[in-house]
C-alpha positions as CSV (number, residue, x, y, z in Angstrom):
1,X,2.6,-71.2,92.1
2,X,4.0,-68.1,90.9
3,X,2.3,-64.8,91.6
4,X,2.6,-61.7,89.4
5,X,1.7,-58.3,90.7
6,X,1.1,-55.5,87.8
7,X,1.5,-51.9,88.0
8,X,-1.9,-51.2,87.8
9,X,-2.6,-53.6,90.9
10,X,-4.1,-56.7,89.3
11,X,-2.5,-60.1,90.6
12,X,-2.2,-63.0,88.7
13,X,-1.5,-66.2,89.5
14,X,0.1,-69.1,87.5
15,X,0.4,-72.8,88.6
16,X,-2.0,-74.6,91.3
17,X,-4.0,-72.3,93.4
18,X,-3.3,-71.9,97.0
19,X,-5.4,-73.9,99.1
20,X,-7.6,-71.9,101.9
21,X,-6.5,-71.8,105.4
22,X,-2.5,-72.4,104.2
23,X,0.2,-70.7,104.8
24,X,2.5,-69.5,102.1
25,X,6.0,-67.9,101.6
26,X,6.8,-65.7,99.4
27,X,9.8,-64.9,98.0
28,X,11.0,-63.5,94.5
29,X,11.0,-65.6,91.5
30,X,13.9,-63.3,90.2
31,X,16.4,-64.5,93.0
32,X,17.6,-67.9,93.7
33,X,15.3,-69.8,95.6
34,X,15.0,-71.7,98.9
35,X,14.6,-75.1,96.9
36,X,17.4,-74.2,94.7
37,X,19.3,-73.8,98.4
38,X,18.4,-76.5,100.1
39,X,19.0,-78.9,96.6
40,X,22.5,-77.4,95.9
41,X,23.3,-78.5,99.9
42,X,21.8,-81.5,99.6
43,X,23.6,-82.3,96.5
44,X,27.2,-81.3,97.8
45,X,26.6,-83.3,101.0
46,X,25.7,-86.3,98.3
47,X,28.8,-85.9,96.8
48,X,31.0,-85.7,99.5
49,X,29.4,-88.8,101.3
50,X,29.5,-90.9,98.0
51,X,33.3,-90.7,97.9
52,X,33.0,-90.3,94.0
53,X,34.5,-86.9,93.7
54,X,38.1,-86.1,92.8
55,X,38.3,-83.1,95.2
56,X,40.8,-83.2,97.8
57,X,38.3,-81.8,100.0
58,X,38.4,-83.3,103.7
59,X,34.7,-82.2,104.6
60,X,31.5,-81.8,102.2
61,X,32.0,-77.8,103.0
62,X,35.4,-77.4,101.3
63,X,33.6,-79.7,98.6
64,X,31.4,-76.6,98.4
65,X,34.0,-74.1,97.6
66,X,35.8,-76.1,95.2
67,X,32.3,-76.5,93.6
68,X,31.4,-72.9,93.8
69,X,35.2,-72.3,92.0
70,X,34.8,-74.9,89.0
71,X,31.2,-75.3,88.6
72,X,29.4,-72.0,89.6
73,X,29.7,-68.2,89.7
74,X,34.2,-68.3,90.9
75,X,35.7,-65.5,92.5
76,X,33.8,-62.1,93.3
77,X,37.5,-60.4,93.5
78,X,40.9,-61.5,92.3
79,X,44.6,-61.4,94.3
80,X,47.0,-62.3,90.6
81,X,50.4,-64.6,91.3
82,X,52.8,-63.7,88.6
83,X,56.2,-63.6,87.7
84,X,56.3,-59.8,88.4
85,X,54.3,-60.4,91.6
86,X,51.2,-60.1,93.1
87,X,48.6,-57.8,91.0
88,X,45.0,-57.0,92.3
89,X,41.8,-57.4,89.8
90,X,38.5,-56.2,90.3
91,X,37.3,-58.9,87.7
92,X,37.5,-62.0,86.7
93,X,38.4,-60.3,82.8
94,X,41.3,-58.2,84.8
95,X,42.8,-61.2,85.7
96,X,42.6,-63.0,82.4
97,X,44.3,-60.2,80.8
98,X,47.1,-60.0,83.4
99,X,47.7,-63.7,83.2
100,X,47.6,-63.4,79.7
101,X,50.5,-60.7,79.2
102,X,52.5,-64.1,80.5
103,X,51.0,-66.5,78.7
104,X,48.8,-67.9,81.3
105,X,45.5,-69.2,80.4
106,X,44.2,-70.9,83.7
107,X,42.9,-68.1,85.8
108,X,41.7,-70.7,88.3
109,X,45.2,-72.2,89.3
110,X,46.8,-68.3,89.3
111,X,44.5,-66.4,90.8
112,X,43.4,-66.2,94.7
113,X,40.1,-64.4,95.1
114,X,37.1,-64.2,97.0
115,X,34.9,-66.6,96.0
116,X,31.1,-65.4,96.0
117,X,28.6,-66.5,98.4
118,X,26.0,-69.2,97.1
119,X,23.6,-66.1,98.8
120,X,24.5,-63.7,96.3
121,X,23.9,-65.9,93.3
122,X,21.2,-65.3,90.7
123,X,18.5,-67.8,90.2
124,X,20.2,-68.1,86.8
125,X,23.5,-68.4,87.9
126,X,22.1,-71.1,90.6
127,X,20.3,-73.1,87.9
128,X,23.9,-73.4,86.2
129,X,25.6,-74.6,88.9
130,X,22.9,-77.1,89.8
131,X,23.2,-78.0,86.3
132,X,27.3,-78.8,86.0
133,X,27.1,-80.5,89.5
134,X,24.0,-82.8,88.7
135,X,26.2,-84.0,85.8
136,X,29.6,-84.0,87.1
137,X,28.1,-86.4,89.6
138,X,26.0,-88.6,87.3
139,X,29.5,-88.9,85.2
140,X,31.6,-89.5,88.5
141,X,29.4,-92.6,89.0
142,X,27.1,-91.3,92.0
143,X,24.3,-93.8,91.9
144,X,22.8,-93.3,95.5
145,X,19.3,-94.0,96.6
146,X,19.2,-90.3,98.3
147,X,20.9,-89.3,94.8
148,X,18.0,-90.1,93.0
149,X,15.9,-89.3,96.0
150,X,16.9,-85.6,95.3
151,X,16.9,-85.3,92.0
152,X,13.0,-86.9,91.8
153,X,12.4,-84.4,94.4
154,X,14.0,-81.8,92.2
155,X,11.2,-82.6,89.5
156,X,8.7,-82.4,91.9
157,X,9.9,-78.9,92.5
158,X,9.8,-77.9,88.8
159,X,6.5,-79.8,88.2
């Protein structure tokens, strides 16, 4: 159920209607949501246990930084390793263009940053990175009953 509340002080409500006498949290639609949370966690703990990632991750929370790095939002701030030394960048474009000057193109092997919390994700940005993992895992070979168990659940959600 989504609910809309207008300027003018009308609500309106899409999806099933809430049932009497239940409780409900609300939370905005705009940000990433406590499902998309508690899917992404569920996923990257999937992962990990299947074995069929290529990470040299040792437990399923590095898994989740290296998955934050390649698959979702990357680094909030940027420390630059180059020839001429260490250079600061506010942005990921900063660092690009310093790495480019020596014909570097992999900003992800170069650059040490801050990588940003899953917390301060958009629901947009979220939805991508559920997106990538879901199918870097289906073509890794994960075929796990809680696998599927999440994804159908996942459906559910969006149902």
């Amino acid at each position: 159920m989504i609910i809309q509340i207008t300027p003018d002080g009308f609500i309106h409500l899409s999806g099933d209607a809430p049932e009497v006498g239940r409780k409900y949290l609300l939370e905005d639609a705009t940000k990433g949501t406590q499902a998309q949370n508690r899917a992404f966690h569920a996923l990257v703990q999937e992962y990990f246990t299947s074995g069929c990632h290529s990470y040299n991750a040792k437990t399923w929370l590095e898994l989740r930084e290296y998955i934050k790095r390649d698959m979702g939002a990357g680094f909030e701030s940027f420390v630059v390793a180059t020839p001429d030394g260490i250079k600061k960048a506010a942005t990921k474009a900063e660092a690009v263009e310093i790495l480019k000057a020596f014909g570097i193109d992999e900003v992800n092997r170069y650059a040490l940053g801050k990588l940003k919390s899953w917390a301060d994700y958009t629901k947009k940005e979220r939805k991508k990175t559920l997106d990538r993992l879901i199918s870097e895992m289906i073509q890794a070979g994960v075929q796990t009953k809680h696998f599927f168990e999440i994804l159908e659940g996942m459906n559910d959600q969006t149902a």
